[in-house]
C-alpha positions as CSV (number, residue, x, y, z in Angstrom):
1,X,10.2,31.7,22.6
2,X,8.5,28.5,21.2
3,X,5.3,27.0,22.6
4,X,5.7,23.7,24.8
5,X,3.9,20.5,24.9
6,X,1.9,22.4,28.3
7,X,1.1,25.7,26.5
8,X,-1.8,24.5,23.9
9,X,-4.8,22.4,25.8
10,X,-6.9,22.8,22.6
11,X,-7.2,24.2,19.4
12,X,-10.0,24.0,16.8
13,X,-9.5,25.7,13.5
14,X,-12.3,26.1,11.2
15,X,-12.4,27.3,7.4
16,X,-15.3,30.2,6.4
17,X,-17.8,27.7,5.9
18,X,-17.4,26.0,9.3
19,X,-15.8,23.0,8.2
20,X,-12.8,21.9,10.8
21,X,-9.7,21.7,9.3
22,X,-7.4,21.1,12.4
23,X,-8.6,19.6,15.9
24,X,-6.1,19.2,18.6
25,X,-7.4,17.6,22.0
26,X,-11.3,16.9,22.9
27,X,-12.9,19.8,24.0
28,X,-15.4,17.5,26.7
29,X,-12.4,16.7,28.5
30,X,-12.0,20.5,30.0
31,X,-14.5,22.1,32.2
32,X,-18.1,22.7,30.6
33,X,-17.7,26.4,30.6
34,X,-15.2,26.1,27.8
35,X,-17.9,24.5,25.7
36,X,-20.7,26.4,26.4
37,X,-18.5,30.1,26.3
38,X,-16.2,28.6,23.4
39,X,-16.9,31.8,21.1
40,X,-15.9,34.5,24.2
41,X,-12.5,35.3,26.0
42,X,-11.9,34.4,29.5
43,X,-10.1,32.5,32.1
44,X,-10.6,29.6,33.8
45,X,-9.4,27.2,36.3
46,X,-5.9,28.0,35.1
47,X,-6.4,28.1,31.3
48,X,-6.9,30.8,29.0
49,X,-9.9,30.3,26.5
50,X,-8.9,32.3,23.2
51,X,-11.5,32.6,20.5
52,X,-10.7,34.8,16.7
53,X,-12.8,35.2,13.8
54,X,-12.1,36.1,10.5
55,X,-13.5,35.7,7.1
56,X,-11.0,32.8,6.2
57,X,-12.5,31.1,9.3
58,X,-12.1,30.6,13.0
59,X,-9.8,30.1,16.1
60,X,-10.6,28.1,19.0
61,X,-7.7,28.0,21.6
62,X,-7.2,26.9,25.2
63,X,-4.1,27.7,26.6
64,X,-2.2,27.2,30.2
65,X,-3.0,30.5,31.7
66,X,0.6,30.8,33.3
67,X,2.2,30.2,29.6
68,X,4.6,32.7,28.7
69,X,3.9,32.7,24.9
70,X,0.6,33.6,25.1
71,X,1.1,36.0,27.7
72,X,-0.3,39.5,26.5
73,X,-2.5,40.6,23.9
74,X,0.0,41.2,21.2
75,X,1.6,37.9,21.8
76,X,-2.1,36.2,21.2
77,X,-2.8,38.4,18.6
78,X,0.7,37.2,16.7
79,X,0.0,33.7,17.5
80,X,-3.9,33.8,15.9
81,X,-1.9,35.3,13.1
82,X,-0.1,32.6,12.3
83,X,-3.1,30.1,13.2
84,X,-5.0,31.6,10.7
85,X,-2.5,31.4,7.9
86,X,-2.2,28.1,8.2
87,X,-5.8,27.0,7.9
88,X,-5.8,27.3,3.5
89,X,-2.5,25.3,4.1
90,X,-4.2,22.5,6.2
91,X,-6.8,22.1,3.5
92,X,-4.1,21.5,0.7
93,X,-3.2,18.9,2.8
94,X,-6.5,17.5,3.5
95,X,-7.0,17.8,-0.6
96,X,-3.5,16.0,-1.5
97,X,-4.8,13.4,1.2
98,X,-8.0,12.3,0.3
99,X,-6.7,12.3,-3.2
100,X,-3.9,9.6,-2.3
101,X,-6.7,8.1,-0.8
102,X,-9.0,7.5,-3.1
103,X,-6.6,6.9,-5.6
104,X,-6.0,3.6,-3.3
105,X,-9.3,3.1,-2.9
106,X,-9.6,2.8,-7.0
107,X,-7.4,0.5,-6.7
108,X,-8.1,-1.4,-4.5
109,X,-11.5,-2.1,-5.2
110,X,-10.2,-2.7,-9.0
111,X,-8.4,-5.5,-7.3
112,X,-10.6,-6.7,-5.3
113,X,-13.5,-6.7,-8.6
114,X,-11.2,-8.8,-10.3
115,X,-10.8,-11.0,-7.8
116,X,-14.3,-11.4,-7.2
117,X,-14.8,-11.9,-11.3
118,X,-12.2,-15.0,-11.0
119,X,-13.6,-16.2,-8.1
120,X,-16.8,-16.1,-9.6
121,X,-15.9,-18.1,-13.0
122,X,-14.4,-21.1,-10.7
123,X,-17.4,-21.2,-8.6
124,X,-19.5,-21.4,-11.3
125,X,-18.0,-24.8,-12.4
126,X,-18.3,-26.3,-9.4
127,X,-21.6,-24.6,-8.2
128,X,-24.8,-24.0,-9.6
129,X,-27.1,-20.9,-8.8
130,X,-29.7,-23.5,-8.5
131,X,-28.1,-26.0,-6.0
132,X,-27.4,-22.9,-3.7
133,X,-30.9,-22.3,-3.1
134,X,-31.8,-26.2,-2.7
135,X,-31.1,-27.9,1.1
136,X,-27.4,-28.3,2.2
137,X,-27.4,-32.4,2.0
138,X,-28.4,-31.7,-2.0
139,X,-26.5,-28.8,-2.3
140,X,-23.2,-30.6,-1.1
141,X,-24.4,-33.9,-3.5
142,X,-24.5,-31.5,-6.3
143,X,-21.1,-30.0,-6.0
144,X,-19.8,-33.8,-5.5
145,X,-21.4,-34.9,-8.7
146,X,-20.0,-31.9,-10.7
147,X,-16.4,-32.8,-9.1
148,X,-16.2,-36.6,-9.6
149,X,-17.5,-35.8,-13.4
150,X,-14.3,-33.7,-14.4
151,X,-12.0,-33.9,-11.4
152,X,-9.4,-31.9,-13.9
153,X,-11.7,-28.8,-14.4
154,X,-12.2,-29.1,-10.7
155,X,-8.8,-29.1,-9.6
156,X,-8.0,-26.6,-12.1
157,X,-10.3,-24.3,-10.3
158,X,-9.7,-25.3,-7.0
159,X,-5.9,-24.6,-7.6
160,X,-7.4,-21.0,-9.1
161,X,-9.1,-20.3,-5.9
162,X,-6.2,-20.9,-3.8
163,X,-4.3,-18.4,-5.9
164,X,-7.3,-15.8,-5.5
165,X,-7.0,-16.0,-1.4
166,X,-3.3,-15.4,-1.7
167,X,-3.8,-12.3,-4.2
168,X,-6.8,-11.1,-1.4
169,X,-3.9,-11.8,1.6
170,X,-1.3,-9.6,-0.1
171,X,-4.6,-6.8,-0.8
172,X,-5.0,-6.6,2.8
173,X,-1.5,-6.0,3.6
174,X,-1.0,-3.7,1.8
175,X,-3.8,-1.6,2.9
176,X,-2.2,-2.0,6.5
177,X,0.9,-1.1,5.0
178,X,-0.4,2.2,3.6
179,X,-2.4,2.7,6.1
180,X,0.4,2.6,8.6
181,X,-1.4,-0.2,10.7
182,X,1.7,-2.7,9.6
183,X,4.8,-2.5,12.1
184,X,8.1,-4.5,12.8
185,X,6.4,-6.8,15.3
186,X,5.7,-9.6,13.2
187,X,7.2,-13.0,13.5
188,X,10.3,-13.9,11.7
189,X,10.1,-17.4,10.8
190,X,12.6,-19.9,9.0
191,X,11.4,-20.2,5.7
192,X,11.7,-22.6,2.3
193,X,12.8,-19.7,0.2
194,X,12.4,-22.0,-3.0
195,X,8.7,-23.1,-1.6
196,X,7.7,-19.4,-0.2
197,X,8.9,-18.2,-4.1
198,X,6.4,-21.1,-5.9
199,X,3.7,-20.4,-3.2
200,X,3.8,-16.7,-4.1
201,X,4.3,-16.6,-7.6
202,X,1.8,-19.3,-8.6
203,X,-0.8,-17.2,-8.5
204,X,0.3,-15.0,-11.9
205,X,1.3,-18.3,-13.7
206,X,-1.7,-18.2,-15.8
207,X,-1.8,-14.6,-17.0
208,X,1.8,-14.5,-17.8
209,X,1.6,-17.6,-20.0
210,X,-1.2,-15.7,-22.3
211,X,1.7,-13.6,-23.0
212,X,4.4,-16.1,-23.2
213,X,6.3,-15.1,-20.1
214,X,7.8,-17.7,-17.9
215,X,8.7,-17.8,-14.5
216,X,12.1,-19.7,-13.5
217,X,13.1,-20.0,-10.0
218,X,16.5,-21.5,-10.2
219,X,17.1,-22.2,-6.5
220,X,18.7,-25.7,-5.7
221,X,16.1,-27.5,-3.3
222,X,18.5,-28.8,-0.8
223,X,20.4,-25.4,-1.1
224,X,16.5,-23.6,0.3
225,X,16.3,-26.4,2.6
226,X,19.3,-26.4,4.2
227,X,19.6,-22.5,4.3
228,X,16.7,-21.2,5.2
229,X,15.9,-17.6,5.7
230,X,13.5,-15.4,8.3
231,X,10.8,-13.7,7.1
232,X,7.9,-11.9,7.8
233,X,5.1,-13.8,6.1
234,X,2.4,-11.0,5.4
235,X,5.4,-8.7,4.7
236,X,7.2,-10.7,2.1
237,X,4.0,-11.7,0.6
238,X,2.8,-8.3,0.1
239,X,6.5,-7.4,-1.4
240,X,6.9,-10.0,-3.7
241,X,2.7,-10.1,-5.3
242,X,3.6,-6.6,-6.0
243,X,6.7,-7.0,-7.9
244,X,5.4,-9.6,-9.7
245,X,2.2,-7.5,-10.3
246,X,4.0,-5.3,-11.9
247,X,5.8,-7.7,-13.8
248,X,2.7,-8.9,-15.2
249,X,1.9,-5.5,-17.0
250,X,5.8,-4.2,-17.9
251,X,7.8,-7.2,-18.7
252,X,8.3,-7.7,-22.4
253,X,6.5,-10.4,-24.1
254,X,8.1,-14.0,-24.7
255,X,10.7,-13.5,-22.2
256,X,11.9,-15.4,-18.9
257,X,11.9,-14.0,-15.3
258,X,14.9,-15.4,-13.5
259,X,14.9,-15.8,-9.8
260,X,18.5,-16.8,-7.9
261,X,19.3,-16.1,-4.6
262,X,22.5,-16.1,-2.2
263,X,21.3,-17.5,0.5
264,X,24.6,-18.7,2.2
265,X,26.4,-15.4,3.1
266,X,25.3,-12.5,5.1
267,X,23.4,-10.5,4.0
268,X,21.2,-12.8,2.0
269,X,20.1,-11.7,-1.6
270,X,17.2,-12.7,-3.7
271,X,17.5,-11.8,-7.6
272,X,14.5,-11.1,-10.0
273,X,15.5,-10.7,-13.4
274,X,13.5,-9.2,-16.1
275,X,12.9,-7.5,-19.5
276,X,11.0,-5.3,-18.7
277,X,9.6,-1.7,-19.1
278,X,13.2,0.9,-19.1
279,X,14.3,2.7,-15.9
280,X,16.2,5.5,-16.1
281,X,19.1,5.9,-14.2
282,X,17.7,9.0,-12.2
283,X,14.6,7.0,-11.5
284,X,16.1,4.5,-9.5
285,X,15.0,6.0,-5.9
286,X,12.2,8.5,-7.3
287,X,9.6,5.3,-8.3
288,X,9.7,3.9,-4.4
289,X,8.4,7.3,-3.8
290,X,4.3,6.9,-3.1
291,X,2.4,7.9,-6.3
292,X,4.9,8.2,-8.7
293,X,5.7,5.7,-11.9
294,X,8.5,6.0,-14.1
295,X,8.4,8.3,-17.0
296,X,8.5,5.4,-19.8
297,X,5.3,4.1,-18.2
298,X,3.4,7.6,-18.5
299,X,4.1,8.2,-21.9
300,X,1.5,9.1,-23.9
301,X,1.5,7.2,-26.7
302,X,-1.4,6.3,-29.3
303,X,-1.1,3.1,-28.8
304,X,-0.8,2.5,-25.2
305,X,-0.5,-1.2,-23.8
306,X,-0.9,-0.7,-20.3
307,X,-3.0,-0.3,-17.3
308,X,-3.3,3.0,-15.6
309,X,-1.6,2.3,-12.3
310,X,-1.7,4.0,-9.2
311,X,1.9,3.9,-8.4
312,X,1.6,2.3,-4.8
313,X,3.7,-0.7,-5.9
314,X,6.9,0.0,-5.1
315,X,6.3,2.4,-2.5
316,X,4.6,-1.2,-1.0
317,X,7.8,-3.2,-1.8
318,X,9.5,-1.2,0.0
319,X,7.9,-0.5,2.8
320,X,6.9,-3.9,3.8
321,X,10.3,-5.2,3.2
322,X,11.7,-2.3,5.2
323,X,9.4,-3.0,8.6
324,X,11.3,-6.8,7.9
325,X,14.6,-5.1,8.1
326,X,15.2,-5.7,4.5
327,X,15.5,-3.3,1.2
328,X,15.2,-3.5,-2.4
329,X,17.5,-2.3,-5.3
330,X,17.2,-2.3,-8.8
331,X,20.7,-2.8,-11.1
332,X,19.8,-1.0,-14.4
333,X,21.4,-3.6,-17.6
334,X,21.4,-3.4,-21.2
335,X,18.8,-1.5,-23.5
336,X,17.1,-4.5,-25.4
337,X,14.3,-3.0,-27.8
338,X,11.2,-0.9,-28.3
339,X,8.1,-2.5,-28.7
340,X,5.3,-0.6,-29.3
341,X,6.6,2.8,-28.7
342,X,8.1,1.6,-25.2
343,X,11.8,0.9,-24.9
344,X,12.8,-2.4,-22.2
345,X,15.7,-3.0,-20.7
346,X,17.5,-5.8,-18.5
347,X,16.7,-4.7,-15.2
348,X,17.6,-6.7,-11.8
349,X,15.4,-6.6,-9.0
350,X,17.7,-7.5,-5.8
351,X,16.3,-8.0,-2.3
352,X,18.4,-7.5,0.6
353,X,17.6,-9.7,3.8
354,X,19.4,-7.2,6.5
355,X,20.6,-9.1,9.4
């Protein structure tokens, strides 16, 4: 016979050195006697208070007294049994957690220095240490006067800003995403495709042209304007920064990114082609997994070119694009070269807008 939602009220389980591993239920919500007697065996208003010790730890469990799988001493005895094994299993768990975690956290806040870095430089052009500490009426003239004498630095880094907010947008998505905050509520509005693809890709103009990567979105204006497609904003912005993220560290140099879409039949498709770092065929699903990268990335050669990454991206893409009733799959083309150790291939990365 298998416990019921009405046969456990509470259970603590603690490891030997008192640190809980597994809480079910508040223990202030029953009567006070099952705080203050927690460590003996009794009855009580209906429920059973079961306590175990052992050196692996300790048991804490408040059953319904009328439960027939806790009924007898044998039956408690089995059940603490099993309790007990569980607890060096529950701190596995707690281990492979954090360590997700804070390899988010690492990257996040890798992110969110960079950012910071950029934002920094632009501010600097157009603000002065000095003029911050001045009053506002001269610290506004002062950022005026630096403006109206180069108007192109300043646009340049106002454009630059912009760019930063979006990259700090699609951060904070993603954190909901992973942190499972993010849902399928959001608002599906009819969008520019060709103007939501600028708006989102803008922001990596700059670092791909250091490498001489271009970006070509090759969607006829009146085409996007006339067919326009629902998305989820936050969603779709956290999907597309981290393709292109990735883009920026694993697509071959001096090469194009294509974008195309079909946005006329049902479902609608979006298409970004690139050279980029090879996928193997049995890869396809495994790097959407959370933590994982393909094996061409983790090689270890002695000269290696890129960034250690944290392997969140796709599992992102995904995601997001999922809780907006869309998917992702990747069309595996041609081998092209090997540069540097790494071999690249054609690969297409097609979005699916589900309908």
């Amino acid at each position: 016979m298998n416990p019921n939602n009405n046969d456990v009220v509470y259970l603590e389980l603690k490891d030997e050195k008192g640190n809980i591993v597994a809480l079910y239920n508040q223990l202030n919500l029953l009567p006070e006697k099952f705080s203050i007697s927690a460590n003996e065996n009794f009855t009580h208003s209906g429920l059973r208070n079961i306590y175990r010790t052992k050196d692996e730890g300790s048991i804490h469990l408040i059953v319904n007294s009328e439960s027939n799988f806790f009924k007898g001493s044998k039956s408690i005895e089995r059940a603490c049994i099993i309790y007990f094994s569980l607890i060096p299993k529950f701190k596995q768990i707690e281990a492979s957690q954090r360590q997700s975690f804070d390899a988010i956290i690492r990257r996040f806040s890798h992110n969110l220095i960079n950012f910071q870095k950029k934002f920094k430089d632009n501010f600097n052009r157009l603000i002065s240490d000095k003029s911050v500490a001045r009053p506002y009426a001269e610290f506004k003239d002062e950022v005026e006067r630096r403006i109206k004498e180069n108007t192109s630095n300043a646009a340049y880094d106002v454009c630059q800003m912009s760019h930063r907010a979006k990259d700090l947008d699609a951060q904070i998505e993603t954190l909901r995403i992973i942190s499972g905050f993010a849902d399928n509520t959001g608002s599906f509005l009819p969008t520019n495709l060709k103007k939501a693809l600028y708006r989102l890709t803008n922001p990596f103009i700059d670092d791909l042209k250091k490498r001489n990567i271009k970006i070509n979105i090759n969607i006829d204006n009146d085409y996007a304007a006339k067919n326009k497609v629902k998305i989820v904003h936050s969603l779709f912005n956290a999907s597309i920064w981290h393709i292109f993220d990735n883009a920026n560290k694993y697509v071959l140099d001096n090469t194009t990114i294509e974008i195309t879409a079909d946005i006329e039949s049902s479902p609608k498709k979006i298409s970004i082609k690139m050279i980029s770092v090879s996928i193997e065929d049995d890869e396809k699903d495994m790097i959407f997994l959370e933590n994982r990268q393909g094996r061409n990335i983790k090689k270890d050669h002695e000269k290696k070119i890129f960034d250690d990454g944290s392997g969140i991206g796709f599992f992102v893409v995904k995601k997001a694009l999922s809780l907006m009733n869309a998917k992702i799959d990747i069309k595996l083309g041609e081998f092209v070269k090997e540069e540097n150790g790494y071999p690249y291939s054609k690969n297409d990365f097609v979005i699916i807008l589900l309908e």
